[in-house]
C-alpha positions, 0 to 999 in steps of 0.5 A: 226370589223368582218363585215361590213353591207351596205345598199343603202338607197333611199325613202324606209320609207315603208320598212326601219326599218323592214330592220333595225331591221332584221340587228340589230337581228343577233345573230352575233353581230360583225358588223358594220351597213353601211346606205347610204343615196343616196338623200332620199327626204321621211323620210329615212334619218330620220328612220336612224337617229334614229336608229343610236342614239338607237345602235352604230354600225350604220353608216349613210352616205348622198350624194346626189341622184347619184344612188344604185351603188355610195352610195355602193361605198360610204360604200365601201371606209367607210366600217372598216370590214374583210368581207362586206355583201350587203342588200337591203333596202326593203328586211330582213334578217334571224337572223342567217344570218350573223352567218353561213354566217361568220361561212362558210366563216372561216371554209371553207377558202372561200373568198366568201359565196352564201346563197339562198333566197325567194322571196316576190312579194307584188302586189300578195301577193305571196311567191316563194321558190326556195329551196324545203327544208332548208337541209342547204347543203353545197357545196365548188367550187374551179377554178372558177367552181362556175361560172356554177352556174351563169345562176341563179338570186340568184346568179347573185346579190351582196345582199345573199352573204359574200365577204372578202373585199380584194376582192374590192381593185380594184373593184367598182360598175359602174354607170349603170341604170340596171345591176351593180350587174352582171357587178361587181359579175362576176369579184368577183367570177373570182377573188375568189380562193374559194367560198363556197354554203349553201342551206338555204334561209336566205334572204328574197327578195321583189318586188313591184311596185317601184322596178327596176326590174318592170319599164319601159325600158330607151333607157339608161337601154337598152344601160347599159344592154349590157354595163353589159354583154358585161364587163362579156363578156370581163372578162370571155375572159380574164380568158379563160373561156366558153363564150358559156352561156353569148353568148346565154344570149347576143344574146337573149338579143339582138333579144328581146331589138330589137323588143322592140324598133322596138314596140316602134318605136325607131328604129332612136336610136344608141342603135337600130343600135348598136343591129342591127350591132352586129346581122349582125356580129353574122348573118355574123361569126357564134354566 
């Protein structure tokens, strides 16, 4: 098995099977299909069922509702393939996705490829592109270059990607509200001895009003935030590598969740007078 596809499934019935079917029309057929049922209280668990019965590549797994980061963890320790590849349930994928995906990853030597995306933003009915063109241009980095890259949302997330899978024996998703992507891509890019870019955007993202990107923030999704930035933080440390972008990104970050929480009158919190303690020692040593 060449590679092994895991989609994290939770109460997305609007979306799945557009999903589903977008997998299941590669013209790369060497896969396995990964769904992981995370607790679905809608039909979910039941569109994939059926799909499961239609094509026998598909694998479905149910736990109970633990969140996006166990049920990716889940498909990681099932997962059979040389390669793993990560789609969200509400989002498709272009046919030849996994085809130059693969194609990339084999001819290129590169233990992981980064394809680009657009975005679908359902309550505007709006379409955004991030590429002008799809001129398909390839780029090879080598020694961690590809993190100069990393200020960028397509390439902060897992999903948009191929990664050999030796690239997780010692890696897995933490239980965060917001970020796990960001806290586990950076240790996979650190860990890659090549990474190869093509500029085609053969992922289609989708947000809409159920997405996690558009809820309200928790005083946990704050404290997971710096959890996230604060492991890339150490990682980049211990790789000797420029910190100056993530402490840009981390004072920001700072200033902007303390006046939110100052709005809100949350000030008695711990994560307030943690993002209170960290600006005095930035105020006090130099950012």
């Amino acid at each position: 098995m060449k590679i092994s596809v895991i989609v994290p499934v939770y109460n997305v019935e609007k979306y799945l099977a557009a999903c589903i079917e977008s997998i299941l029309a590669q013209t790369f057929t060497d896969f396995e299909l990964l769904l992981i049922n995370d607790g679905s209280t809608d039909y979910s668990y039941k569109i994939c069922q059926e799909f499961a019965q239609k094509d026998w590549r598909i694998k479905v797994f149910s736990q109970e509702n633990q969140g996006v980061a166990s049920a990716r963890n889940l498909g990681l320790e099932c997962a059979q393939g040389e390669y793993i590849a990560f789609i969200d349930p509400d989002d498709k994928v272009g046919i030849h996705y996994l085809a130059i995906l693969y194609a990339l990853a084999t001819t290129q030597k590169a233990e992981i490829v980064v394809g680009e995306y657009y975005q679908y933003v359902e309550e505007d009915s709006l379409f955004i592109f991030y590429i002008a063109e799809k001129d398909k241009r390839i780029e090879v980095f080598e020694n961690n270059d590809f993190l100069t890259k990393f200020n960028r949302v397509a390439f902060a997330t897992v999903w948009g990607k191929l990664f050999q899978a030796k690239l997780f024996k010692y890696v897995r998703f933490p239980k965060l509200s917001v970020h796990e992507d960001n806290y586990v891509i950076q240790k996979l890019y650190l860990m890659a001895n090549r990474i190869a870019y093509v500029a085609d955007d053969m992922y289609f993202y989708r947000t809409h009003t159920g997405s996690l990107i558009n809820k309200e923030k928790s005083l946990k999704d704050i404290e997971d935030y710096y959890t996230a930035l604060e492991e890339q933080y150490f990682d980049l440390m211990l790789a000797k590598q420029d910190l100056t972008l993530v402490k840009e990104i981390y004072q920001i970050g700072l200033n902007k969740y303390k006046h939110y929480l100052e709005e809100r009158e949350l000030v008695d919190a711990r994560i307030y007078l943690k993002i209170c303690q960290r600006l005095e020692m930035i105020n006090k040593y130099g950012g």
